[in-house]
C-alpha positions as CSV (number, residue, x, y, z in Angstrom):
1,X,32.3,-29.8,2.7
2,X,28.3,-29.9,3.0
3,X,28.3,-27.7,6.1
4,X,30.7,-25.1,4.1
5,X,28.3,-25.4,1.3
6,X,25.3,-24.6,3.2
7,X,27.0,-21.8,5.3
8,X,28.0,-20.1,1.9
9,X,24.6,-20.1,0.8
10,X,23.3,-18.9,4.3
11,X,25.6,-15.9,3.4
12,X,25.0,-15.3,0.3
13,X,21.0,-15.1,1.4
14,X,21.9,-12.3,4.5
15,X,22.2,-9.4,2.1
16,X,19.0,-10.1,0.2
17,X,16.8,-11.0,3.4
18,X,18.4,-7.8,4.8
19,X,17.7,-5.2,1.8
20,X,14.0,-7.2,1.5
21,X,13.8,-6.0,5.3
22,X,15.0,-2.2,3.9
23,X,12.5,-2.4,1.1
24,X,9.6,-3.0,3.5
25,X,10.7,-0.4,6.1
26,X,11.1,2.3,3.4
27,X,7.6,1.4,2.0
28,X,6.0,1.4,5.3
29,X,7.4,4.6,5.9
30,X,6.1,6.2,2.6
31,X,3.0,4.6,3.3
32,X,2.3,5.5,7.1
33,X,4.1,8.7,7.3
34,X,4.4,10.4,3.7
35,X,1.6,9.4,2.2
36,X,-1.0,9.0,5.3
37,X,-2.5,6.2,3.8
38,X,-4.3,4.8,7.2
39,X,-6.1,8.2,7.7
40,X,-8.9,6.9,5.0
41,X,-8.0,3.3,4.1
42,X,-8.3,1.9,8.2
43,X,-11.5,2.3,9.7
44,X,-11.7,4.1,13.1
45,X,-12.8,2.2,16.6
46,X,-15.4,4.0,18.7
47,X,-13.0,6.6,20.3
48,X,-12.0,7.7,17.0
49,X,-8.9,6.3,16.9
50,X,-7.7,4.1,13.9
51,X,-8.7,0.1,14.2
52,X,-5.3,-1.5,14.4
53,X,-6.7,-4.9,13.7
54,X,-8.2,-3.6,10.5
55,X,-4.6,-1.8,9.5
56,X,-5.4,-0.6,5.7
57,X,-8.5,-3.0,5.0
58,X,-10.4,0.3,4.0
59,X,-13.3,2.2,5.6
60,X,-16.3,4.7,5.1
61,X,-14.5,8.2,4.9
62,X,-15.7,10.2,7.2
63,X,-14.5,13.5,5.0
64,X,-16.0,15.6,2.2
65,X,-15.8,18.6,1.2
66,X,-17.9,21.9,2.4
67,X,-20.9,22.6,-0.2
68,X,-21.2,20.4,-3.3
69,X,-19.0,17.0,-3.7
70,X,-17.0,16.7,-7.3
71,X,-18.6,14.4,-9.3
72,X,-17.0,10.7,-8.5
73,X,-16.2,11.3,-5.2
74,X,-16.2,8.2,-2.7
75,X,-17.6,7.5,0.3
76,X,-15.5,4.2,0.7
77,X,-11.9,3.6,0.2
78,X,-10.8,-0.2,-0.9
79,X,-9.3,-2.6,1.0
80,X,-5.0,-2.5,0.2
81,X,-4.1,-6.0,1.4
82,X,-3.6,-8.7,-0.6
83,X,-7.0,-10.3,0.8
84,X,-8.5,-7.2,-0.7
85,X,-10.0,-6.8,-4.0
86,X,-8.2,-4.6,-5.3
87,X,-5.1,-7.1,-5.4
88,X,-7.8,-9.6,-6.9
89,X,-9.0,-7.3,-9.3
90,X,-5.7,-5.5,-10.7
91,X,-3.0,-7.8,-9.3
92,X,0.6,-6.8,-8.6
93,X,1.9,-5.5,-11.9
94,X,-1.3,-3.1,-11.8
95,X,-1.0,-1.9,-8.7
96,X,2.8,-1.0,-9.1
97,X,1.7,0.5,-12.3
98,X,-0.8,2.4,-10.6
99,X,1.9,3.6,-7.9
100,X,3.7,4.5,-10.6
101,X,2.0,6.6,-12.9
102,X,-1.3,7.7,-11.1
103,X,-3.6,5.5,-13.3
104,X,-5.6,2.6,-13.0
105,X,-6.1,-0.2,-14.9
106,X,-8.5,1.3,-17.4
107,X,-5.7,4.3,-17.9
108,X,-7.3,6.7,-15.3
109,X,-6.7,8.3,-12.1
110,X,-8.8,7.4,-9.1
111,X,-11.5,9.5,-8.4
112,X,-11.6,12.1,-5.3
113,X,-10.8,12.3,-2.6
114,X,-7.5,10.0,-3.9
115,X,-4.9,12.1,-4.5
116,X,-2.6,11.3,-7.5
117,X,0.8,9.5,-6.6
118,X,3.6,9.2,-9.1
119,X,6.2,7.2,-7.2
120,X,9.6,6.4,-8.3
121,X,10.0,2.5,-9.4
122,X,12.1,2.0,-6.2
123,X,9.5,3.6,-4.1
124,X,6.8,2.1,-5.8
125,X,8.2,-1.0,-5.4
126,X,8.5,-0.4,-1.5
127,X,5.2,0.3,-1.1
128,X,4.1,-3.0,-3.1
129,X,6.3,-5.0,-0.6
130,X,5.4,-3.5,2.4
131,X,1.4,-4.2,1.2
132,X,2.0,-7.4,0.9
133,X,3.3,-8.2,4.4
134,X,-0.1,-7.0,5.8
135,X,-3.1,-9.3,6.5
């Protein structure tokens, strides 16, 4: 009977481990493909290419635009893992606000060169999950 018990529950726990895997996949991909997050937020090694072992922990942007920058705009991008200080700062719920609407904590949009993302809640929520499997 216990070993019944247990398998049930095992199977019961497939699905969800499975769609949490589907969740992260999808968010990486919106992350590292759609929304070309690494190109400022992972600093670059000395050929140029981006720092794997610093995947997303932010960097000094090495774009601006030709004449005058807008007023705001950053040299620096933050840190998006949860050892960042972003996730200290806002936490979960702001930053899956943020993904959500295009605003920050304080009710506005990041300033330049940040583009404005509105995600849907699922992809929002994708995104979220597969930031917090990085280090």
């Amino acid at each position: 009977m216990h070993f019944r018990s247990t398998l049930a529950l095992v199977a019961l726990a497939l699905p969800v481990c499975a769609q949490d895997r589907k969740q992260i996949e999808l968010g990486r991909y919106l992350v590292e493909s759609i929304g070309q997050c690494a190109t400022c937020h992972t600093p670059k090694n000395d050929k140029g290419e981006l720092d794997k072992s610093k995947w997303l922990k932010g960097a000094i942007l090495d774009i601006q635009p030709l004449g005058s920058a807008p007023p705001k705009w950053h040299k620096t991008s933050p840190d998006l893992t949860p050892s960042g200080k972003l996730w200290t700062k806002w936490g979960d719920g702001a930053i899956l606000r943020y993904l959500q609407t295009g605003l920050n904590p304080g009710g506005k949009p990041a300033d330049p060169p940040m583009p404005m993302y509105k995600y849907s809640n699922e992809h929002a929520e994708a995104v979220l999950a597969y930031l917090k499997t990085l280090k």
